[in-house]
C-alpha positions in Angstrom: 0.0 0.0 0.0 1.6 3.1 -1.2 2.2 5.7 1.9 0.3 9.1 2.3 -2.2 8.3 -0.9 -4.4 10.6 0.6 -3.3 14.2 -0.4 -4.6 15.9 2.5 -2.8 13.9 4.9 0.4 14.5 2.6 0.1 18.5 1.9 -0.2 18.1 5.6 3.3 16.9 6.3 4.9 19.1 3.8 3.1 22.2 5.2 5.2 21.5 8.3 8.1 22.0 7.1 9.0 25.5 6.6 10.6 26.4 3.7 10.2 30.1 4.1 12.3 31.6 0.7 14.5 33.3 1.9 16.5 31.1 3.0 14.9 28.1 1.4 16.1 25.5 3.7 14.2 22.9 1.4 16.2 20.2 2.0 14.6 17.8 4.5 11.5 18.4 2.2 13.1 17.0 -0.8 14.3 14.1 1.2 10.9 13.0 2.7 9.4 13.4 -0.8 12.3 11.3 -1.8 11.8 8.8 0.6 7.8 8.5 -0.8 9.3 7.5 -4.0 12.1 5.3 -3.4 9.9 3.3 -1.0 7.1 3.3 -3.8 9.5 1.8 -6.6 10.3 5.3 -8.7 13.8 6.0 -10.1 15.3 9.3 -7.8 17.9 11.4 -8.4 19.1 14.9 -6.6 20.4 18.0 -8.6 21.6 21.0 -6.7 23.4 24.4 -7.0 23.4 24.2 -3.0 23.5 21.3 -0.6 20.8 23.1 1.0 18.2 23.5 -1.7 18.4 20.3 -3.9 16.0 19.3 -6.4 14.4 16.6 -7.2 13.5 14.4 -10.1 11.2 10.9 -10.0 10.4 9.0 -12.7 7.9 6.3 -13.0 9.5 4.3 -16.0 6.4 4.3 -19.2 6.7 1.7 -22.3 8.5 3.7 -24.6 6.3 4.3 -26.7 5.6 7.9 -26.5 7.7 11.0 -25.6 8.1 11.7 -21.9 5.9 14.2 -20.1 6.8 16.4 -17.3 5.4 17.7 -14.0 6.6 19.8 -11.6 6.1 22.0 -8.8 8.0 24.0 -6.2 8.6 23.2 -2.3 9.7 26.9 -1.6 7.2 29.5 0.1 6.9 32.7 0.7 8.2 33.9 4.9 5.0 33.8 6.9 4.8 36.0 10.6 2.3 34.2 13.0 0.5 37.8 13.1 -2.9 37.3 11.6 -3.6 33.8 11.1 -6.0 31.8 12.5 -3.8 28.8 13.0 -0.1 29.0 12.9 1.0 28.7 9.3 3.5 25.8 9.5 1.2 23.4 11.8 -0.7 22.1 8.7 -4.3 22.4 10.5 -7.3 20.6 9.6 -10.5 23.1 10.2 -13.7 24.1 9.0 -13.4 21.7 5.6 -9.9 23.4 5.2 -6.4 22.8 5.5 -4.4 25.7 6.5 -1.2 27.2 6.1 1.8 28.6 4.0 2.1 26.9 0.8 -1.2 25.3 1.0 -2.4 27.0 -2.2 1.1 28.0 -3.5 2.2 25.4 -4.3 2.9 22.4 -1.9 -1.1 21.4 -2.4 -0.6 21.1 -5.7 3.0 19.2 -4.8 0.8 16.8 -3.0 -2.1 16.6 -5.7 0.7 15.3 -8.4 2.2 12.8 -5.9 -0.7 11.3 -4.5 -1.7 10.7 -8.4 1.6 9.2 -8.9 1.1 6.5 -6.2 -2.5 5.7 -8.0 -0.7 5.4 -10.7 1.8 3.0 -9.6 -0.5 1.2 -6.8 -3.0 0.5 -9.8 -0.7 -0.9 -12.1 -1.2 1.8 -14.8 1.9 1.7 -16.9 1.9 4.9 -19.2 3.3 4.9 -23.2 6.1 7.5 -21.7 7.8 7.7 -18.8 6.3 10.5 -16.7 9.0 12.6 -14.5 8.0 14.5 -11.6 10.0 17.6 -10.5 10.1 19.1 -6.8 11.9 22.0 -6.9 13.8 24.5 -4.8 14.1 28.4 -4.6 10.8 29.6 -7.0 9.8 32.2 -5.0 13.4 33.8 -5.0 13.7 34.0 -8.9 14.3 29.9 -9.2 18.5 30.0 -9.8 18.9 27.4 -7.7 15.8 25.3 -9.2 14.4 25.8 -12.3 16.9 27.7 -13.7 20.0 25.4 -12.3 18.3 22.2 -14.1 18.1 23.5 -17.4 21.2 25.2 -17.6 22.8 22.2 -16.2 21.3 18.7 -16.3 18.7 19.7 -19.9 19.5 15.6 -20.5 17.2 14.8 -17.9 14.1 16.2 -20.1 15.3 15.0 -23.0 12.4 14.7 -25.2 9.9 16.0 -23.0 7.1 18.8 -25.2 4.4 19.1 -22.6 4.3 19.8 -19.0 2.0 20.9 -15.8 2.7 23.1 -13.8 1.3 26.2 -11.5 -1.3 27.9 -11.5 -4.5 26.3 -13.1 -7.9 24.1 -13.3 -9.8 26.5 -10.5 -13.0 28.3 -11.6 -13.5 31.9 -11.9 -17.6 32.6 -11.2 -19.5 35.2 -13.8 -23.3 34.7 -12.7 -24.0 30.7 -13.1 -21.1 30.0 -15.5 -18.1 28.5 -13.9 -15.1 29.1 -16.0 -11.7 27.1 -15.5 -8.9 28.6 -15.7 -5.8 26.6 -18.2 -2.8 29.0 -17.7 -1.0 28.3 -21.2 1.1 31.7 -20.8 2.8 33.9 -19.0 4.4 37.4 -19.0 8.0 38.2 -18.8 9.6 39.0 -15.9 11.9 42.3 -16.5 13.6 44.0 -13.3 15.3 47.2 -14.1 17.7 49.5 -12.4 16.9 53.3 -12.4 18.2 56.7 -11.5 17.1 60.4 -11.2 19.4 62.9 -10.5 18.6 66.7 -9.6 20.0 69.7 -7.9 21.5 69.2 -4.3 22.2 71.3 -1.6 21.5 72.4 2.1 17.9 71.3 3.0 17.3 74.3 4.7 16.6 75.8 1.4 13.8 75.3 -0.9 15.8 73.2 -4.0 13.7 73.2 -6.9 13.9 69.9 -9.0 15.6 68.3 -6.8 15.8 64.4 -7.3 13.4 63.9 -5.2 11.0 65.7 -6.3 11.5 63.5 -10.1 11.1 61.0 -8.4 7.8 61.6 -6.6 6.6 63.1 -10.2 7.4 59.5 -11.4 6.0 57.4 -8.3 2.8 59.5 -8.9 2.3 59.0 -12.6 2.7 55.7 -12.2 0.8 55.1 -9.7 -2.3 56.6 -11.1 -2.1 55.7 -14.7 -1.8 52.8 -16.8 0.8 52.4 -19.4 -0.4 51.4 -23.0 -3.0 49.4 -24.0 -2.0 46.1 -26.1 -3.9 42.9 -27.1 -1.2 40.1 -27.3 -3.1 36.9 -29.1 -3.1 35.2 -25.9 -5.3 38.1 -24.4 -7.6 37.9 -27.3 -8.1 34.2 -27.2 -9.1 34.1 -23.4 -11.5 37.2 -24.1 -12.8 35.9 -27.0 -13.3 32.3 -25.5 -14.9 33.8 -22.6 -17.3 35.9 -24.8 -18.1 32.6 -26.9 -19.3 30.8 -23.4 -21.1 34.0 -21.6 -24.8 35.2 -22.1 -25.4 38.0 -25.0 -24.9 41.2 -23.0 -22.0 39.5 -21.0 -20.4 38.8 -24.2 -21.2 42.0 -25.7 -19.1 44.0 -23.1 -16.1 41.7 -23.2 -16.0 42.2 -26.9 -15.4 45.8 -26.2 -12.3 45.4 -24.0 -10.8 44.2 -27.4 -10.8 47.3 -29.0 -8.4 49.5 -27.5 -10.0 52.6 -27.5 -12.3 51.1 -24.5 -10.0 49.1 -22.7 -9.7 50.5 -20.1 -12.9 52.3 -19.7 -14.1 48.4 -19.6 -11.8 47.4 -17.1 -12.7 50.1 -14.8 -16.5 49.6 -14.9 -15.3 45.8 -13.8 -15.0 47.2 -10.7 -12.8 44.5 -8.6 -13.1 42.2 -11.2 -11.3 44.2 -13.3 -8.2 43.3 -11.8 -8.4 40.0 -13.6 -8.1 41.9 -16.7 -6.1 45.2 -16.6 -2.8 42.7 -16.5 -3.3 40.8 -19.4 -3.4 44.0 -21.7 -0.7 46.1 -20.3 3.0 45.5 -19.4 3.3 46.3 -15.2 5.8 48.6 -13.1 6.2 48.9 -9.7 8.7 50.5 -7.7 9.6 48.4 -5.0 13.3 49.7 -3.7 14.1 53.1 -3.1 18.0 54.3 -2.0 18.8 57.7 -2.1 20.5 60.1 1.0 23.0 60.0 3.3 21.8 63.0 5.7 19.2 64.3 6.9 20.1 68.1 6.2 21.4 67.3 2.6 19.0 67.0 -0.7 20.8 64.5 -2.4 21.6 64.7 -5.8 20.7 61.5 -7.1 18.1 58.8 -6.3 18.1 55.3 -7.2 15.3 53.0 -7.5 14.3 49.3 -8.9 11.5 48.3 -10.7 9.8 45.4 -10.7 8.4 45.1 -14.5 6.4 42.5 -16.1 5.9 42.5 -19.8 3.4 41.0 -22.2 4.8 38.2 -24.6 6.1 39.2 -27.5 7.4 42.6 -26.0 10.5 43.5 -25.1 12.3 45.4 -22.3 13.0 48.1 -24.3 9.1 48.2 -25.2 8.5 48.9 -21.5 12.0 51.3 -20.8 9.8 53.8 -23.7 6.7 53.7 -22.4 7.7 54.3 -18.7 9.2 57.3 -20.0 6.7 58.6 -22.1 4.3 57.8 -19.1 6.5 59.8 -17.0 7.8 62.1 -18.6 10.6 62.2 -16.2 14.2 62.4 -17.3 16.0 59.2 -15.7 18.3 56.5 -16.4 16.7 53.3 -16.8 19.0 49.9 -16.8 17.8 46.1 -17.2 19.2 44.3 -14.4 17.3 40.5 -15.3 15.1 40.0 -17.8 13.5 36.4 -18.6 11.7 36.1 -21.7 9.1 33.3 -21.6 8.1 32.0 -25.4 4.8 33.8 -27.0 4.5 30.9 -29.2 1.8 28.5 -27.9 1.3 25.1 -28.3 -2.4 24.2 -27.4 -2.0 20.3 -28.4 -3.2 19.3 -24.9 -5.3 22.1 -24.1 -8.6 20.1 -25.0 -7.8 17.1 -23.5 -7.0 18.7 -20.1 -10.4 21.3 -20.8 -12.6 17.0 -21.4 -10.8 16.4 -17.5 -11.9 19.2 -16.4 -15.8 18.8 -17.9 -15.6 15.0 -16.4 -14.7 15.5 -13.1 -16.9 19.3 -12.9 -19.8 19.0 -15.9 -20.7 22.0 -16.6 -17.9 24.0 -16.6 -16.1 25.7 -19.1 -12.6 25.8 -19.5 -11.1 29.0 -20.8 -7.2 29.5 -21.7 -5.4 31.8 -19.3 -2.4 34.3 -19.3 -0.7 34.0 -16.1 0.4 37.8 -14.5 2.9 36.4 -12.8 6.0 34.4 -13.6 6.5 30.2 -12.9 8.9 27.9 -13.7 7.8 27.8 -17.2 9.8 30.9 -18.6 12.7 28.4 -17.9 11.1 25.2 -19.2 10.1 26.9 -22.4 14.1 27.4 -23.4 14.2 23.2 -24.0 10.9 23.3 -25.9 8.6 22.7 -23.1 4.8 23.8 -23.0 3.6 24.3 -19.8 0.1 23.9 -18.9 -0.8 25.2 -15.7 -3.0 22.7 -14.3 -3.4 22.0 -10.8 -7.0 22.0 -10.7 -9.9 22.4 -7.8 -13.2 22.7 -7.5 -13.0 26.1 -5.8 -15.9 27.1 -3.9 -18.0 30.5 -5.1 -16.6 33.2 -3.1 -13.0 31.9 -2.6 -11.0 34.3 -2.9 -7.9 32.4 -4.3 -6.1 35.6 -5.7 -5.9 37.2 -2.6 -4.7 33.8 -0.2 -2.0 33.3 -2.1 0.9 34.7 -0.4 -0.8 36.6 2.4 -2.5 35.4 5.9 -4.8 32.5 6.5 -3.6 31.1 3.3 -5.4 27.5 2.9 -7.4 25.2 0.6 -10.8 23.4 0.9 -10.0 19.6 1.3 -12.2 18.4 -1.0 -10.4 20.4 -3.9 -7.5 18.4 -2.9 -9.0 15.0 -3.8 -10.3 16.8 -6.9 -6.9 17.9 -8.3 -5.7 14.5 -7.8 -8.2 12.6 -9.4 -7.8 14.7 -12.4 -4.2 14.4 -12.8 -4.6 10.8 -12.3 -7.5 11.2 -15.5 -4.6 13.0 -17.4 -2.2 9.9 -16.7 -4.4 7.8 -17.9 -5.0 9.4 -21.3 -1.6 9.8 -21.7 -1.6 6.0 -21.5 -4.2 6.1 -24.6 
């Protein structure tokens, strides 16, 4: 009988250990998930950049008769205080139909939806056409150069041959009246940090110093925190509209159409109200200032300010696409550097979207699965360099009114049991369809 089948009881035990990024510390995870599989008959192997934050890859041997296929997650969370939550966020409680705490929705619960289907798989007898390997990785939440990032640049042979993959985030409903539409992420944007500057007159802060580099900077922080930069509609964006339209009642349907032309874009998104935040990332590139350095005495205007941005760019842009139009936003003078930028491939390759949207209809009729553009970045961007479509498809029956979006990452972060059953029983459906 293979041990912790039951994916509650596993997301459980990995709740418990904290792998709070920074530092990571994911080690003894790895090794207990480790443990599951070598005592369950899967071939294991350890990759790592640091002795501290290995990585893992299982693979449960198929017939050879069709190409590998990939899943992976990441063991890393975000740093959790006590402050706030209703139960301590690396005791892994069981309450109220939920289990609670850091990592339960990003992404150990879908860790322990993929593994638990992986013990069906084996328990059952199911032996697929390809092998299927499973990835656990270390250090996503930091920027993944110790996990995603490390394996491809270094040990590409181990998904050799691989085209498709799942991943994070994906298979959860977003509610628009009765219709519940599932989310497929099949995209993402690019991740672009940049490195900026203002400089300005100095001197004694005694005296009023006009255009000072503060004062730019405050311009800047302003402008862009009260306006949008330009409108664009990548194909991605138009295929999720459009397919959301195609499912929604006339009016509904009527209105989306509209946020495709870009003249009312954003008067659209801003009649959406909350749910316009949903939308207003998939048609413009994003940038925050997040670091500010500039002083070194209180009685001294200093002459030059830097900052960082956090950027996040639509596919099939570029960095210098976003460098113009935070300028021409602006209209501030400053020197604006890229400091990492990770493209993530705008081409698409929807071979498995349908079969994953049939799993979803199965186990949920009703529903209707819509393809997704995820705002944030995954491990994809780094899986796409060997080839690799991801799929982000760790799927749960969400109940109306969850507010997934706004768990992940914050307080009281947790999932409803019974989604974790559900995610696992789909993944096992995709296993077995891989097996024809």
């Amino acid at each position: 009988m293979a041990i912790f089948k039951n994916p509650a009881d596993l997301l459980k035990a990995l709740i418990r250990f904290d792998t709070s990024n920074p530092p990571g510390n994911e080690k003894e995870c790895i090794l207990f998930i480790k443990k599951i599989f070598d005592k369950n008959g899967f071939e294991t192997s350890l990759y790592a950049q640091n002795e501290r934050r290995p990585n893992l890859i299982a693979r449960l041997k198929g017939r050879g008769s069709a190409p590998p296929f990939l899943m992976y997650g990441h063991v890393d969370v975000v740093p959790a205080k006590d402050d706030g939550w209703k139960y301590p966020p690396f005791e892994g409680a069981l309450a109220d139909d939920y289990l609670w705490g850091r990592g339960a929705l990003d992404m150990k619960g879908g860790i322990a939806m993929m593994i638990s289907a992986l013990l069906r798989t084996k328990e059952e007898g199911v032996k697929p056409s390809g092998d299927i390997i499973f990835s656990a990785l270390s250090d996503e939440e930091s920027g993944g150069n110790a996990g995603a990032k490390y394996l491809v640049e270094n040990h590409p042979g181990q998904f050799e041959h691989v085209k498709y993959a799942i991943g994070e985030f994906g298979g959860f409903p977003v509610f628009v009246g009765k219709k519940r539409l599932y989310l497929i992420q099949i995209g993402e944007k690019q991740i672009c940090w940049i490195k900026g500057k203002v400089t300005g007159r100095s001197g004694h802060a005694a005296h009023r110093i006009k255009d000072s580099a503060a004062a730019k900077l405050g311009r800047m922080l302003s402008t862009l925190g009260k306006k949008r930069l330009s409108v664009h509609i990548p194909k991605i964006t138009r295929d999720m509209v459009t397919a959301m339209a195609d499912n929604l009642p006339l009016h509904q349907a009527f209105f989306l159409k509209f946020l495709l032309n870009p003249l009312f874009t954003n008067l659209c998104i801003d009649m959406l109200g909350e749910r316009g935040d949903l939308f207003d990332p998939l048609f413009h590139h994003n940038a925050n200032v997040t670091i500010i350095n500039g002083g070194e005495k209180i009685n001294v205007v200093p002459s030059e300010i830097h900052f960082q941005i956090d950027g996040r760019i639509l596919p099939g842009y570029q960095p210098d696409d976003l460098i113009s139009e935070i300028k021409h936003l602006t209209k501030v003078d400053m020197d604006l550097e890229v400091a990492r930028y990770e493209p993530c491939s705008s081409e698409i390759d929807l071979t498995h979207f349908e079969m994953l949207a049939d799993i979803l209809r199965e186990k949920d009729p009703g529903c209707i699965p819509i393809p997704f553009l995820m705002p944030a970045m995954t491990g994809a961007r780094f899986f796409s360099r060997l080839g690799i479509q991801t799929y982000g498809f760790t799927p749960m029956n969400l109940p109306k009114g969850f507010e997934f979006a706004k768990l992940v990452h914050s307080e009281n972060e947790r999932i409803p049991v019974r989604c974790l059953e559900f995610g696992t029983q789909a993944i096992f459906s995709l296993i077995q369809r891989l097996n024809g």
